[in-house]
C-alpha positions in Angstrom: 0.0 0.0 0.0 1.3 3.8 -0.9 1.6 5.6 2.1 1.4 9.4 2.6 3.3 10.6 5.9 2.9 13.4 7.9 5.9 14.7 9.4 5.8 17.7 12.2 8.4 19.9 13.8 7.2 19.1 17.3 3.8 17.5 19.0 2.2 21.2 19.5 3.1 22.0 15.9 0.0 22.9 13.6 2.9 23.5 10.2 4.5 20.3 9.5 5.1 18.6 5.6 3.8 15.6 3.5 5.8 13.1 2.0 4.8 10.4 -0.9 8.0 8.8 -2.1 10.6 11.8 -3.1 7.8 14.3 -2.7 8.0 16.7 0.4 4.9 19.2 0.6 4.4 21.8 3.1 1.0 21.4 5.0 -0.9 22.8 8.0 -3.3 20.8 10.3 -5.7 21.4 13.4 -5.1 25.0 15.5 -4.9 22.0 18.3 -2.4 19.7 16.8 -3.0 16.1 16.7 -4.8 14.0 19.0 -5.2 10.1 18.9 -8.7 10.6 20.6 -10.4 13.2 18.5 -13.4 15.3 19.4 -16.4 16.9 17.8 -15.4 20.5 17.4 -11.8 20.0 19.5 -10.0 21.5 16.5 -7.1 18.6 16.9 -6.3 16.5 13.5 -7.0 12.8 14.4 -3.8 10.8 14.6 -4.1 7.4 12.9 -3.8 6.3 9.3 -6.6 7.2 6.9 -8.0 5.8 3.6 -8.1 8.7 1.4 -11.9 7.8 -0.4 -12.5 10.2 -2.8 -12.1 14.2 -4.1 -14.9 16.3 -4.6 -13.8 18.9 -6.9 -15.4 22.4 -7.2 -15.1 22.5 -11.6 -15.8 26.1 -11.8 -12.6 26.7 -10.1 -10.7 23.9 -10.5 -11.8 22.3 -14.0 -9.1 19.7 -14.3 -7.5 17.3 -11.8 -5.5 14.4 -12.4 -5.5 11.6 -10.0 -6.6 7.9 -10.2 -8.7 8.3 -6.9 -12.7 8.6 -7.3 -13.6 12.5 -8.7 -17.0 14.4 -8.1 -18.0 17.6 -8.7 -19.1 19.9 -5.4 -22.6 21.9 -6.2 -24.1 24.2 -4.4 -26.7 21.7 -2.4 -23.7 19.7 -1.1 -23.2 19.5 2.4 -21.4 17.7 5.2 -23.3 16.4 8.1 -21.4 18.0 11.9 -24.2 17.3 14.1 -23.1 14.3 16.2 -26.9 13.2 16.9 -28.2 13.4 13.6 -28.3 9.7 11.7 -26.3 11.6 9.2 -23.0 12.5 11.7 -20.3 12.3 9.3 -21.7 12.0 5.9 -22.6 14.1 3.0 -26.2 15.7 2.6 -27.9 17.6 0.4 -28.7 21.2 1.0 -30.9 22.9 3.1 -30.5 20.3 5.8 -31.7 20.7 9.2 -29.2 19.5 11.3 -25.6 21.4 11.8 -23.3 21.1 8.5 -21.0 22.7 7.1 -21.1 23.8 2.8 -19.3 22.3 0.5 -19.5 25.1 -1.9 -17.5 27.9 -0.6 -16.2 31.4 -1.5 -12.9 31.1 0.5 -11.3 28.5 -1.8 -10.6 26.2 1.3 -12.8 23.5 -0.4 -12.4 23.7 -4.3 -10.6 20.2 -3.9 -11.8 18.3 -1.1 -10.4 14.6 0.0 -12.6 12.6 2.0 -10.7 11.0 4.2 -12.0 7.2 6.0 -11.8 9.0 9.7 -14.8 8.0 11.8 -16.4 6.1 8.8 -17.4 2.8 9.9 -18.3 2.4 12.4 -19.5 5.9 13.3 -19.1 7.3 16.8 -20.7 10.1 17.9 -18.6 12.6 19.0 -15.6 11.3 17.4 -15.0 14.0 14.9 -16.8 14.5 11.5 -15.7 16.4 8.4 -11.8 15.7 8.6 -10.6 16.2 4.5 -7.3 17.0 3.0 -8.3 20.4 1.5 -7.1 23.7 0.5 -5.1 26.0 2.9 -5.5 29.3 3.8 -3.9 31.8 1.6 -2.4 33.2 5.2 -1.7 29.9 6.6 -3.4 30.2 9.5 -4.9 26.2 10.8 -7.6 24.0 10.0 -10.5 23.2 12.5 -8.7 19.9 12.5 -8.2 19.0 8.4 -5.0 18.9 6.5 -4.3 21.2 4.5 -1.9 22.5 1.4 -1.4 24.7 -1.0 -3.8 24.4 -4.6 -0.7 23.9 -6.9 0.8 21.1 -3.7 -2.7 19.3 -3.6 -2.3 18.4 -7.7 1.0 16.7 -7.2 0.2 14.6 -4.2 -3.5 14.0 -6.2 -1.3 13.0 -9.4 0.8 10.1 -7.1 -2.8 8.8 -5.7 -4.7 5.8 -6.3 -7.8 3.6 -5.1 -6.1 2.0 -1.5 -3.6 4.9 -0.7 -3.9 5.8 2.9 -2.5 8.7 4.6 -0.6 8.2 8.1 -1.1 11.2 10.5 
């Protein structure tokens, strides 16, 4: 299996760097570092190794992507389910949705290539974090709520050395 690593300065660091192979790109995670037991709304990145499922890709501002990993475009009705006591904690739903979510289809940028990642996927807990992608970074680099992040023109060459079964170890 190809492996993506996460490498960090020191255990409180929220700027550390990808690696896949020879490739070493600059990242940010979680304004709470990483934690091995991750919590709704804690803003930690989960420590563990992840599958990375599929992109969703926002065409209008990113209209070509190459990688081998599953592609679908984001639309305006696409949401992601926050609310840890709604049967939908951790999945997509369409838009308007009652519970908490967040929007897929932003103006910030931070999700015009998202990477849903296999954290808290099956089984589900509640509580145990929802939402956690590889996504775009802040153009000021300030930390996720507890994603990983990079840079647009980063995120296309990891995407390019990714494939079905690729996990990424954080």
């Amino acid at each position: 299996m190809t492996l993506i690593r996460l490498r960090l300065r020191n255990t409180a660091a929220t700027r550390g760097v990808l690696t896949i192979g020879n490739l070493v790109l600059p990242c940010v995670i979680g304004r709470a570092g990483r934690k091995a037991l991750k919590r709704e709304g804690d803003g930690a990145t989960p420590k563990g190794r992840w599958q990375l499922r599929r992109v969703l890709v926002r065409r209008d501002h990113v209209p070509f992507l190459a990688t081998r990993l599953p592609c679908r475009a984001i639309s305006r009705h696409d949401g992601w389910c926050d609310a840890p006591a709604d049967r939908n904690y951790n999945r997509p739903v369409p838009l308007p949705y009652p519970a908490s979510h967040e929007r897929l289809w932003r103006d910030d940028h931070l999700y015009d290539v998202v990477v849903v990642l296999s954290h808290n996927e099956r089984p589900r807990r509640r509580f145990a974090g929802s939402a956690v992608f590889l996504h775009i970074a802040d153009q000021n680099g300030k930390p996720t709520a507890g994603c990983v992040a990079l840079s647009l023109a980063d995120m296309r060459k990891l995407l390019a050395h990714c494939k079905p079964g690729i996990a990424i170890d954080l």
